[in-house]
C-alpha positions as CSV (number, residue, x, y, z in Angstrom):
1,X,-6.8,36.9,-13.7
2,X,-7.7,35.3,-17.0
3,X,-10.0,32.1,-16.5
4,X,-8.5,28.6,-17.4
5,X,-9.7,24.7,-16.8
6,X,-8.2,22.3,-14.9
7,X,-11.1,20.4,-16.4
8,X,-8.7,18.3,-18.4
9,X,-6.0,17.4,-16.4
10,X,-8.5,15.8,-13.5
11,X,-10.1,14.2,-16.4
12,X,-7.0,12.4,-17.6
13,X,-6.4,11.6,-13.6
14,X,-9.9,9.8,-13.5
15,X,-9.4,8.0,-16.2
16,X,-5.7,6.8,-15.3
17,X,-7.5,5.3,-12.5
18,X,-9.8,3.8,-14.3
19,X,-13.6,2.7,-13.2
20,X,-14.4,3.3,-9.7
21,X,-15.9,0.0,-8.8
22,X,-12.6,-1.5,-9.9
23,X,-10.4,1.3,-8.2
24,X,-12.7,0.2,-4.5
25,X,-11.9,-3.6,-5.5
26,X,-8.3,-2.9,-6.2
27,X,-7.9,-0.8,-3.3
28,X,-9.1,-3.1,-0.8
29,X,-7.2,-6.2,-2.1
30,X,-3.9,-4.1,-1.5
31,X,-5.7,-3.2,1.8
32,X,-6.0,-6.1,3.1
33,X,-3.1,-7.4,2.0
34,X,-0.8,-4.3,3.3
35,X,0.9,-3.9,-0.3
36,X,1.8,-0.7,-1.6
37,X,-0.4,0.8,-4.3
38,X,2.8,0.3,-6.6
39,X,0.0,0.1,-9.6
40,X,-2.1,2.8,-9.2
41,X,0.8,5.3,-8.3
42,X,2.3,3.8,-11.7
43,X,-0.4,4.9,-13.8
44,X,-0.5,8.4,-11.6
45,X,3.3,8.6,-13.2
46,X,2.4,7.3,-16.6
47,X,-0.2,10.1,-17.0
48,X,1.9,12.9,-16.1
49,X,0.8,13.6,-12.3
50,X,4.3,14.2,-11.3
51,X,5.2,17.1,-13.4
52,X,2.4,18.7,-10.8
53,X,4.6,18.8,-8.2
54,X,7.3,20.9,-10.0
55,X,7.3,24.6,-10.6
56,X,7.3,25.7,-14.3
57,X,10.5,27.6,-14.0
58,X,12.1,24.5,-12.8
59,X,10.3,22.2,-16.0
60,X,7.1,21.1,-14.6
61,X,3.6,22.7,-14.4
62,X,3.0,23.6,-11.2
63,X,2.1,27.3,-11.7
64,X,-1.2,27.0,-10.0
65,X,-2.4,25.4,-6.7
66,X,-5.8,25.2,-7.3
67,X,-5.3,22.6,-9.9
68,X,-2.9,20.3,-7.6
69,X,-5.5,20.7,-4.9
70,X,-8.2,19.3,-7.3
71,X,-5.6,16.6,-8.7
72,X,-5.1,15.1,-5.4
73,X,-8.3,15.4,-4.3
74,X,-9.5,13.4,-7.7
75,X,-6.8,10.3,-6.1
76,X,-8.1,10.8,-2.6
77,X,-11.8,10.4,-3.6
78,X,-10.8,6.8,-5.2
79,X,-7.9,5.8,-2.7
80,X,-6.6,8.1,0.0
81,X,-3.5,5.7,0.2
82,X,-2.7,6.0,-2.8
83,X,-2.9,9.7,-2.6
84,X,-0.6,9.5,0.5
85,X,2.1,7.4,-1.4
86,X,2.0,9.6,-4.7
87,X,1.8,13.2,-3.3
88,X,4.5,12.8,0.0
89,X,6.9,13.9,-3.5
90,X,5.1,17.2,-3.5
91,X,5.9,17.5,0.6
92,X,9.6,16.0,0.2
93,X,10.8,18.4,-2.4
94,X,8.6,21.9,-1.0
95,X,11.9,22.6,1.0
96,X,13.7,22.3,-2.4
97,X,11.8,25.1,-4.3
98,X,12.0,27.6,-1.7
99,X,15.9,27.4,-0.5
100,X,17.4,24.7,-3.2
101,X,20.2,26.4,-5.6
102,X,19.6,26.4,-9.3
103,X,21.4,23.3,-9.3
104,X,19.8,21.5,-6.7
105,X,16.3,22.6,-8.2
106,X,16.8,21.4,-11.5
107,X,18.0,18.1,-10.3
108,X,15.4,17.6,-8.0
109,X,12.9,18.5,-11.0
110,X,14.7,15.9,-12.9
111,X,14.4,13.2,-10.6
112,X,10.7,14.2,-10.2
113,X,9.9,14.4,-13.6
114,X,11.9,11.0,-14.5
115,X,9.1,9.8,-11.7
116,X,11.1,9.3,-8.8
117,X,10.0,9.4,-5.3
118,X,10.9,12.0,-2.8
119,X,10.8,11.7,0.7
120,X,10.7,14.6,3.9
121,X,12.9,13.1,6.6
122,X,12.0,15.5,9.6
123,X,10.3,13.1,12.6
124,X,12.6,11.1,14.8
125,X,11.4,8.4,17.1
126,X,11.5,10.4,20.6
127,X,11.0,14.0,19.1
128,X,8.1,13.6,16.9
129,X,6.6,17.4,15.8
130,X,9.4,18.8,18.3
131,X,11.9,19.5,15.3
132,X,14.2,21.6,17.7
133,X,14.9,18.7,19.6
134,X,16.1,16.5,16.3
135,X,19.2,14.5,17.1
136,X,20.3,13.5,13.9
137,X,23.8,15.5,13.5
138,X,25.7,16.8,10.5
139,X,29.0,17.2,11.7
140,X,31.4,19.6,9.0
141,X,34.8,18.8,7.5
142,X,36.7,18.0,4.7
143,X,34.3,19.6,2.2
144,X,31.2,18.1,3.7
145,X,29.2,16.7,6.6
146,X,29.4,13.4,8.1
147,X,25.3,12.6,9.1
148,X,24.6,10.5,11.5
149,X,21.4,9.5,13.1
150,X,17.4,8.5,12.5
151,X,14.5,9.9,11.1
152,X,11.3,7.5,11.9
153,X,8.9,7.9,10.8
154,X,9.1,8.9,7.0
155,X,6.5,8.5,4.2
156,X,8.2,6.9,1.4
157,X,11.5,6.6,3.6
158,X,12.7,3.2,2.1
159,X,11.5,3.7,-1.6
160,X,12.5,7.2,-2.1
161,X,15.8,8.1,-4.1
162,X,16.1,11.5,-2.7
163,X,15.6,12.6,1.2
164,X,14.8,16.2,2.2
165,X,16.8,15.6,5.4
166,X,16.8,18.3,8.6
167,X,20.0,17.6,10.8
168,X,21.3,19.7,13.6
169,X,24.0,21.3,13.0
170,X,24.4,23.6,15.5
171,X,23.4,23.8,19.5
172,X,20.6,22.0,20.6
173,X,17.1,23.8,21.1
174,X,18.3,26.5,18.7
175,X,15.6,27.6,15.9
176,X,19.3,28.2,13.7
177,X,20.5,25.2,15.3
178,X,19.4,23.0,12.2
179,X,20.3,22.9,8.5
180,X,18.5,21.1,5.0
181,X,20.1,18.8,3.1
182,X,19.2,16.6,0.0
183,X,20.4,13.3,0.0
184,X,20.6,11.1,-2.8
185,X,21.2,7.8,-1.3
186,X,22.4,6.4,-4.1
187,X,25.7,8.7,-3.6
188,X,26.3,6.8,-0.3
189,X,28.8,5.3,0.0
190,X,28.1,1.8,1.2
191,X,27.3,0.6,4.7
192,X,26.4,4.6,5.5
193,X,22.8,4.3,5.1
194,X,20.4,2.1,6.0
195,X,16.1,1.1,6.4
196,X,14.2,0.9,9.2
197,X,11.5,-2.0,8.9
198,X,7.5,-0.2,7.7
199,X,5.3,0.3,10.1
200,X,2.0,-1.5,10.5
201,X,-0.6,1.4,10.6
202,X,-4.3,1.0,11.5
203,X,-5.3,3.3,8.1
204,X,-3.0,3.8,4.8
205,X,-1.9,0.4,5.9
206,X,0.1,-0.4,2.4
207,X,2.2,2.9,2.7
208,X,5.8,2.8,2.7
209,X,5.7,4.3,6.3
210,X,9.3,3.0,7.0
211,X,12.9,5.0,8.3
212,X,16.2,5.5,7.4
213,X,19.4,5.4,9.7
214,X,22.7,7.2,8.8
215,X,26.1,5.8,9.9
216,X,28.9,8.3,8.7
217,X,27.2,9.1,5.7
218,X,28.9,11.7,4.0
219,X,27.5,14.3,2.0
220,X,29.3,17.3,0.3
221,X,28.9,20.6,1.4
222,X,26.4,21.6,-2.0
223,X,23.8,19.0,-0.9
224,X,23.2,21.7,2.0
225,X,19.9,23.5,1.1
226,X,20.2,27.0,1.5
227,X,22.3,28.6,4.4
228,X,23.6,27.0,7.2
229,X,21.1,27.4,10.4
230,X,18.1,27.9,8.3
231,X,16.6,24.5,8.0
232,X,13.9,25.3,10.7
233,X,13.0,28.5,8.8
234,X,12.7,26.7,5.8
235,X,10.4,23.6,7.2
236,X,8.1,26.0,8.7
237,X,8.1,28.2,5.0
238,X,7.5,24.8,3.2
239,X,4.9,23.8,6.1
240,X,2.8,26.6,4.9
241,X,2.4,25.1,1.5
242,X,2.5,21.1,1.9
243,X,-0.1,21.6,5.0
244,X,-2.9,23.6,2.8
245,X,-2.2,20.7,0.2
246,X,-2.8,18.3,2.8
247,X,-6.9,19.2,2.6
248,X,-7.3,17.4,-0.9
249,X,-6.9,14.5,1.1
250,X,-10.2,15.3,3.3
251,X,-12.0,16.7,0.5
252,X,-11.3,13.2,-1.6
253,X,-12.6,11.1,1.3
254,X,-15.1,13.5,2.3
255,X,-16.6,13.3,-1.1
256,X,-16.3,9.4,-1.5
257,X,-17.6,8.5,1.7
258,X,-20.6,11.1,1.1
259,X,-21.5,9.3,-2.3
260,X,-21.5,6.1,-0.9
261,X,-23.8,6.6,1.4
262,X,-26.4,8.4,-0.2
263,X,-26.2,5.9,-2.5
264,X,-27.1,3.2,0.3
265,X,-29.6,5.8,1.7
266,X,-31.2,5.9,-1.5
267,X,-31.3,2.2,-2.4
268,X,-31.9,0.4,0.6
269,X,-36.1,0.1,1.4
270,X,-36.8,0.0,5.2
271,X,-40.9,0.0,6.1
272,X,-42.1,0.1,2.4
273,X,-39.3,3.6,1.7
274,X,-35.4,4.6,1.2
275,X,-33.8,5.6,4.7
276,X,-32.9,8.9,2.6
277,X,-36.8,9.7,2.4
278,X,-37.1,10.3,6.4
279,X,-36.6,13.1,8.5
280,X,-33.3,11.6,10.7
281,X,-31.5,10.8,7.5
282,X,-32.0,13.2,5.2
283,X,-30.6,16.1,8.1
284,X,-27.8,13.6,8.3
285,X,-27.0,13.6,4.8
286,X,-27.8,17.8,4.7
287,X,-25.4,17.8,7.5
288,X,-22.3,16.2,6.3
289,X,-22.9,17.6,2.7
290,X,-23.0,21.3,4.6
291,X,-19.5,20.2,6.2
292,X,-18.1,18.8,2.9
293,X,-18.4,22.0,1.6
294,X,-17.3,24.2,4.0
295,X,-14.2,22.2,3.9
296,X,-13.9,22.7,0.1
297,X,-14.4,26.2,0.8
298,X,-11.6,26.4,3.1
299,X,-9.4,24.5,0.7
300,X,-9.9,26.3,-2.3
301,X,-9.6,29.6,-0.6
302,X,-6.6,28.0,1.2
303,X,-5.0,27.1,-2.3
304,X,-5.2,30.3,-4.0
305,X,-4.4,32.4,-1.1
306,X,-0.7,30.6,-1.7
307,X,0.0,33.0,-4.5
308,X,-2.6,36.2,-3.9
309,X,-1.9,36.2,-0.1
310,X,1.4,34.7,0.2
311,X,2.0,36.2,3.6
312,X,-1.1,35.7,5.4
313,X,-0.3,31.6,5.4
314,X,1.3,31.4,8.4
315,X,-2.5,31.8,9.6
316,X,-4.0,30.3,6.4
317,X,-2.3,27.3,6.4
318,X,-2.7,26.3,10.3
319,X,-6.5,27.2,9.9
320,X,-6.7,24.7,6.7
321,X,-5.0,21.6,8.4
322,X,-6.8,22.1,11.3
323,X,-10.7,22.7,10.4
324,X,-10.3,20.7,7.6
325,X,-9.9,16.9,8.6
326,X,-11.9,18.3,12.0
327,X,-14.6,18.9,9.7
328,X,-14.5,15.9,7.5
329,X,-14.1,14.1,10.4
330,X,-17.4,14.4,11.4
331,X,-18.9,14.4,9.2
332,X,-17.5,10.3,8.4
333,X,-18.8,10.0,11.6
334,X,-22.1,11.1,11.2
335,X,-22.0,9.2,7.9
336,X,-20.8,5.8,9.9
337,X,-24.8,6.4,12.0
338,X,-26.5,6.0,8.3
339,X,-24.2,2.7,7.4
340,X,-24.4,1.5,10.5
341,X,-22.4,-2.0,10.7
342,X,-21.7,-1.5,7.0
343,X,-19.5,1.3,7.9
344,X,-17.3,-1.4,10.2
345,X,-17.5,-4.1,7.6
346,X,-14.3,-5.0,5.4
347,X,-16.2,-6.4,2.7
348,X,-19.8,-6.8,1.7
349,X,-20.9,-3.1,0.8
350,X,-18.7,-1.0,-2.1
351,X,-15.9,-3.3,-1.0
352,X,-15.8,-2.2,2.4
353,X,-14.6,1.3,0.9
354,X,-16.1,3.0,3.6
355,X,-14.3,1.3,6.2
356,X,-11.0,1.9,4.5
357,X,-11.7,5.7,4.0
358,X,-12.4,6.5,7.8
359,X,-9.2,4.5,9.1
360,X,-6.8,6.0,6.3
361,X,-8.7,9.6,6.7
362,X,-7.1,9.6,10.5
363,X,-3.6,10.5,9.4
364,X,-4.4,13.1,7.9
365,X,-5.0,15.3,11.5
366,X,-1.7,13.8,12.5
367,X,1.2,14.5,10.0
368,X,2.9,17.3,8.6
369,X,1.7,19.2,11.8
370,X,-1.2,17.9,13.8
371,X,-4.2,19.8,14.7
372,X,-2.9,20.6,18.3
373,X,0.3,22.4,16.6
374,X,-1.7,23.9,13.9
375,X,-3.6,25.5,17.1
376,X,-0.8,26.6,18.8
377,X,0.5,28.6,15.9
378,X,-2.6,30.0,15.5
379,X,-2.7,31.1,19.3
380,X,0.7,32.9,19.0
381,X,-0.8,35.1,16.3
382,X,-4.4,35.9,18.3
383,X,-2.5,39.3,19.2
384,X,-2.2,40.6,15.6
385,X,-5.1,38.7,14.4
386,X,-7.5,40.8,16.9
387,X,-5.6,44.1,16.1
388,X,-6.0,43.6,12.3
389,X,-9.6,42.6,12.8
390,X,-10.2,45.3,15.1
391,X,-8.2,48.1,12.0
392,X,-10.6,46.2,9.3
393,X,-7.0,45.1,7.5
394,X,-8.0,43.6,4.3
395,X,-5.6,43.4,1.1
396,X,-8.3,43.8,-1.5
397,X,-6.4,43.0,-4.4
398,X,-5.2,39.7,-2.9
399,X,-8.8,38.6,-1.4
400,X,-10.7,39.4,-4.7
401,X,-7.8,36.5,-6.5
402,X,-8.0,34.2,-3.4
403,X,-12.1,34.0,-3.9
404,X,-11.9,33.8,-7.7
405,X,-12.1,29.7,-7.8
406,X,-11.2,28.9,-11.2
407,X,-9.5,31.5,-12.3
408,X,-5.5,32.1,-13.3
409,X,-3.2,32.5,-10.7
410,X,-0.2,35.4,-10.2
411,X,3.2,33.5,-10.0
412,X,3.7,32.2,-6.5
413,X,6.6,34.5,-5.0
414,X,8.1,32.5,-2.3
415,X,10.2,34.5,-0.8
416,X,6.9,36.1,0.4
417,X,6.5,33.5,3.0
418,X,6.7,34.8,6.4
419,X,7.2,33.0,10.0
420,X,4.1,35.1,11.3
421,X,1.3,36.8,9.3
422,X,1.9,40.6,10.1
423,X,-1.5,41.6,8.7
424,X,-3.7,38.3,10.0
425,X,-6.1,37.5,7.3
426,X,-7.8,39.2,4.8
427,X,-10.7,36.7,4.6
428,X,-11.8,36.8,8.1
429,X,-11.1,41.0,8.6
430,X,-13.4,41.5,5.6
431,X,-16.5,39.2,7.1
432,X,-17.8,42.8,8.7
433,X,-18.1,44.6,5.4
434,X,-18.9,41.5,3.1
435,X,-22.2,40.9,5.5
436,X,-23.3,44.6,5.1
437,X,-22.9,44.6,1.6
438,X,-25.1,40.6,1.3
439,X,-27.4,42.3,3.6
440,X,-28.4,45.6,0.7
441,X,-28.6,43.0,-2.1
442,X,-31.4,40.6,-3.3
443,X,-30.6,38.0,-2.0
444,X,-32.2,34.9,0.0
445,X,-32.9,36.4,3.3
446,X,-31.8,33.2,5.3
447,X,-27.7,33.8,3.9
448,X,-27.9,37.5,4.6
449,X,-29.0,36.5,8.3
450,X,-26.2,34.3,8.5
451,X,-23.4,36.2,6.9
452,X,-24.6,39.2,9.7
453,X,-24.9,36.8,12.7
454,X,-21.1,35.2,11.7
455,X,-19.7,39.1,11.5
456,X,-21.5,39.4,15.0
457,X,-19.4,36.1,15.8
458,X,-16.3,37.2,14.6
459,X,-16.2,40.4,16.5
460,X,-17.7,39.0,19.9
461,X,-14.3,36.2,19.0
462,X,-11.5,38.9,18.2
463,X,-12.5,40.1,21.3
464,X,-11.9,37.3,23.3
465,X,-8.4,36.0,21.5
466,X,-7.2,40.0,22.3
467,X,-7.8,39.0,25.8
468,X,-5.5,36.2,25.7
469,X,-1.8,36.1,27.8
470,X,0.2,34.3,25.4
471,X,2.1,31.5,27.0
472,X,4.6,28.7,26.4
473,X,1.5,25.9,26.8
474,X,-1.8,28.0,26.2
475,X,-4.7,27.4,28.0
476,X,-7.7,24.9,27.0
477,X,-9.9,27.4,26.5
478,X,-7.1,29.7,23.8
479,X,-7.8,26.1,21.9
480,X,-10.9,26.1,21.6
481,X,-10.9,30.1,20.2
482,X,-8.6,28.9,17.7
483,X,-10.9,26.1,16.9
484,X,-13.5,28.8,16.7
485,X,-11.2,31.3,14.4
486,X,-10.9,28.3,12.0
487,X,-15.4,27.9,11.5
488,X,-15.4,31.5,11.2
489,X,-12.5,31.7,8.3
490,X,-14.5,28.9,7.1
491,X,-17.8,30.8,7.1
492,X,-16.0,33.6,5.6
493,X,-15.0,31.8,2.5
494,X,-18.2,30.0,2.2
495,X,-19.7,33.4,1.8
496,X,-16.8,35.0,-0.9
497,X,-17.1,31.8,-2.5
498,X,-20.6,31.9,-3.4
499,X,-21.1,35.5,-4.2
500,X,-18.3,35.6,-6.6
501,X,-19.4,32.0,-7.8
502,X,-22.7,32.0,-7.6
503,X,-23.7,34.1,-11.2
504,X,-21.3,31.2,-12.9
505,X,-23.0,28.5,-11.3
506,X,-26.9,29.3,-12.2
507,X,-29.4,27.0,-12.5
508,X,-27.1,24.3,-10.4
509,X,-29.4,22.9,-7.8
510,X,-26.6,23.6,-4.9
511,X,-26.4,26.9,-5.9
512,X,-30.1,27.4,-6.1
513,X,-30.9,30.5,-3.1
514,X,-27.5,29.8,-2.0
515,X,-28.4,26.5,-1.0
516,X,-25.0,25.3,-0.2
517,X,-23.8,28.4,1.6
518,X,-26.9,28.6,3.6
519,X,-26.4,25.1,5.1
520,X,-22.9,25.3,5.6
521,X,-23.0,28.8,7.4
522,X,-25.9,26.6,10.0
523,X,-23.2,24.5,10.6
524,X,-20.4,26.4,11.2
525,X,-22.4,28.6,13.0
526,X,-24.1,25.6,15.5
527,X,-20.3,24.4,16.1
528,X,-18.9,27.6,16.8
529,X,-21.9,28.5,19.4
530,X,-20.7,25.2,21.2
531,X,-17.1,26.3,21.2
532,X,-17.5,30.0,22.4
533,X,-20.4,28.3,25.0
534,X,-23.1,30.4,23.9
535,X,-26.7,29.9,23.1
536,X,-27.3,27.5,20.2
537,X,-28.1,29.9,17.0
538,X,-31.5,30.4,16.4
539,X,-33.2,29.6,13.3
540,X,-32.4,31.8,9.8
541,X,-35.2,32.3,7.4
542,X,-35.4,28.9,5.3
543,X,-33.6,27.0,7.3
544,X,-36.2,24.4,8.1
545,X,-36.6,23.7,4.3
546,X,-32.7,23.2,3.7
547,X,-32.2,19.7,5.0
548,X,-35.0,18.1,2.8
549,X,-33.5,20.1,-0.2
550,X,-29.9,19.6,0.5
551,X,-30.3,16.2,0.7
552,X,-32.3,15.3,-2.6
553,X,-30.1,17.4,-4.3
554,X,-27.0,15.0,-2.5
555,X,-28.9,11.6,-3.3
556,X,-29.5,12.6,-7.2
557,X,-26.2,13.6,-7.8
558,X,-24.7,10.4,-6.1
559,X,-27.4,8.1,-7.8
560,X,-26.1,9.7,-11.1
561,X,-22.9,10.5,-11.1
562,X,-22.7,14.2,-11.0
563,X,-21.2,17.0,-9.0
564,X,-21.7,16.4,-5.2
565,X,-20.3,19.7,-3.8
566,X,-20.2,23.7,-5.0
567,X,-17.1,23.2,-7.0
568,X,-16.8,18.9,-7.6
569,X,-16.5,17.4,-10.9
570,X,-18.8,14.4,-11.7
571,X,-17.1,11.6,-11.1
572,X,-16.0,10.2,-13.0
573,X,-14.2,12.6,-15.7
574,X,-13.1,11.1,-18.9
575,X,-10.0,11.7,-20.9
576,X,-7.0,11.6,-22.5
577,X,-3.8,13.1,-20.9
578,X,-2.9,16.4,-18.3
579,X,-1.8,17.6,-21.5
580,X,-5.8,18.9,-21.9
């Protein structure tokens, strides 16, 4: 594929947003106040962010994952909330592109474009992630379907025009028991609709987290989306998409709560010397900076692999909303131990911005599919994923695309989208051959050990998920496999990531004897040994040298304003319009 930037359109992001000490200060006013970020999703609209969100065939310029990834993530790393409110379009209109009619599509794009909200109306108060237990009927006749019911809670219920709304319209319990439909509320007719109050939220807290109640609302029979009976189908297609998205959120805070720390680590003078200059928190900064990117890994592999390996998301996608937040998770917490009370503070340091970025990070395990579900997809599939392991299974043509970060993209073919992945993963099946090959070239000893012991890893796993009886509720212990499954598809694209990356990205300090990899593979490695209840990993060649290394190179580029992960952008960009 041909190379292009993105360069441009995150630039015109960062400066929509304007500086970030302004952004922190704006963001925690609306914080503390619970207000939505009505301004900064404004300027997000005035500089063109929406028109990311719609395919090109349908007007927009969404031809290319990668680049929304790094869009939201740009919006995350300055305000998660306001990459909550702005984005949930993206989620609410997913089922649109994949089962919409012409007509529906282009309307939708429309209304998008024109820089109208959409909103995904699938939870209901006593069904939550259970979407075969919905109660919210549409009941045929006369040309349409009268819908009545609640769906609580929605993202951007109350504020959004349009409503991607799943209704059953068929027996309870059945998978073709529920159908699609877009709403327009302004169609209505009076008294037929109406808002359930927001929510207070402990993160996000200014988000239009609010519901919507339908009272004989009638809709015509073209407001259906797709065929009758195949709303579930259609969710879980879309799922695969809106849930690999959903890591731009983790990667933003990730990144933002990783800068402001080392920034404090590097300022603040304890016993004559910067905390960052001693042993404890320097492996705490190399630690989380090894996590962050791992997680970009996983989201940039995730992202691409939605065109070049359209039918391996069914696995892709569950292992990229799960390991993602997991990972970013901890690392905020590890992060918290170098703060200390400043990372429970309100105010006082950055604006409190640390404190705001841990509670709004939460959601972000919860919605669109929480990491228990995630997990329990993943365990239906440990059948297939051991046999295609065990065969070596590997669509070449699709992996080399998926690890090709910055390069073009093939269209996205939707209908590709499968309910299972029928030949697992690509990325994880080729970890045997990809460690033999690191292991004949001249490269630093230390990644080569690691990329060998995490093929050892993977097979001794593959092993164990074969085993595994699938039932209705899956054992503890088929969790914490897929748990495992997710650090070693993570370890995997660490690995593709940096050999195909690594000749572009010479004379970069993280890149420097595969710096970044190295101390991300430690990691994932450690974590994995933990899960599988093994014998701690011993020591790679260079590893003891990688957390003094790791974290000079994390302090200098927070202190200055550059790139703080493999494939980050300074921050912040400068520039005109996503026109660039």
């Amino acid at each position: 594929m041909p190379p292009r930037t993105h360069v441009g359109a995150e630039a015109a992001v960062e400066a929509a947003l304007g500086p970030p000490e302004e952004t922190r200060r704006e963001s925690a006013a609306l914080d503390d106040a619970e207000m939505f970020p009505a301004g900064l999703c404004a300027r997000l609209d005035a500089v063109g962010l929406p028109a990311f969100y719609v395919p090109a065939e349908w007007g927009g310029r969404l031809d290319d994952h990668e680049v929304l990834l790094r869009l939201l993530r740009s919006v995350a790393r300055r305000d998660v909330s306001a990459a909550v409110a702005h984005g949930k379009t993206y989620l609410g209109t997913a089922c649109v592109w994949i089962a919409g009619s012409p007509e529906q599509a282009a309307s939708t794009a429309a209304a998008v474009l024109d820089g109208g909200p959409v909103a995904w109306a699938l939870s209901e108060p006593e069904h939550g992630a259970d979407l075969l237990a919905g109660e919210l009927t549409a009941v045929s006749g006369s040309g349409g379907y009268r819908l009545d019911g609640v769906k609580w809670p929605v993202n951007n219920a109350t504020r959004a025009g349009l409503l991607t709304v799943l209704a059953r319209t068929g027996q309870a319990g059945n998978p073709r028991g529920h159908s699609l439909f877009l709403v327009d509320k302004a169609a209505l007719a009076p008294g037929t609709v109406s808002h359930l109050p927001k929510v207070r939220t402990h993160g996000i807290r200014g988000i239009d987290i609010s519901g919507v109640r339908f009272d004989g609302a009638w809709v015509p029979a073209a407001t259906m989306l797709g065929a009758e009976g195949t709303g579930i189908a259609t969710v879980l297609h879309a799922l695969q998409l809106t849930r690999t998205m959903c890591a731009a959120l983790s990667l933003g805070a990730g990144e933002h709560a990783l800068r402001l720390t080392a920034r404090f680590a590097a300022a603040r003078v304890l016993g004559g010397r910067p905390p960052a200059g001693r042993a404890r928190p320097a492996s705490i900064l190399a630690r989380c900076a090894a996590l962050l990117a791992a997680s970009e890994a996983v989201a940039l592999a995730g992202s691409r692999s939605i065109h070049s390996l359209t039918a391996e998301m069914a696995v892709t996608s569950a292992v990229v909303k799960s390991v993602t937040p997991t990972l970013v998770d901890a690392a905020l917490g590890d992060l918290a131990e170098l703060l200390d009370a400043r990372s429970f503070l309100t105010g006082g340091y950055e604006h409190g911005a640390f404190e705001k970025l841990w509670r709004d990070h939460r959601i972000v395990a919860i919605f669109d599919g929480s990491t228990p579900v995630n997990r329990a997809a993943l365990i239906q599939q440990f059948p297939r994923l051991a046999r295609a392991f065990a065969a070596g299974t590997v669509n070449s043509a699709g992996l080399a695309d998926t690890v090709a970060a910055g390069s073009g993209q093939r269209p996205l073919d939707r209908t590709a989208l499968t309910l299972t992945s029928r030949h697992g993963s690509s990325l994880v099946q080729s970890l045997p051959s990809l460690a033999r090959s690191l292991a004949e070239r001249p490269v630093h000893p230390g990644l080569a050990w690691h990329a060998e012991a995490l093929s050892a890893t993977a097979e001794e796993l593959h092993t164990a998920m074969g085993a595994v009886a699938l039932a209705r509720r899956p054992a503890m212990a088929a969790y914490e496999l897929a748990a495992a499954y997710e650090l070693c598809y993570a370890g995997a694209a660490c690995l593709w990531l940096w050999q195909t990356g690594a000749a572009r990205h010479t004379g970069q300090p993280l890149w420097a004897d595969g710096l970044w990899a190295r101390s991300a593979l430690r990691e994932l490695r450690t974590r994995a040994a933990g899960l599988l209840r093994t014998p701690e990993p011993a020591a790679a060649p260079g590893d003891d040298d990688i957390d003094e290394a790791l974290a000079g190179v994390v302090v200098e580029a927070a202190t200055g304003g550059a790139g703080i992960t493999p494939f980050g952008l300074p921050l912040p960009v400068l520039g005109s319009d996503c026109g660039s």
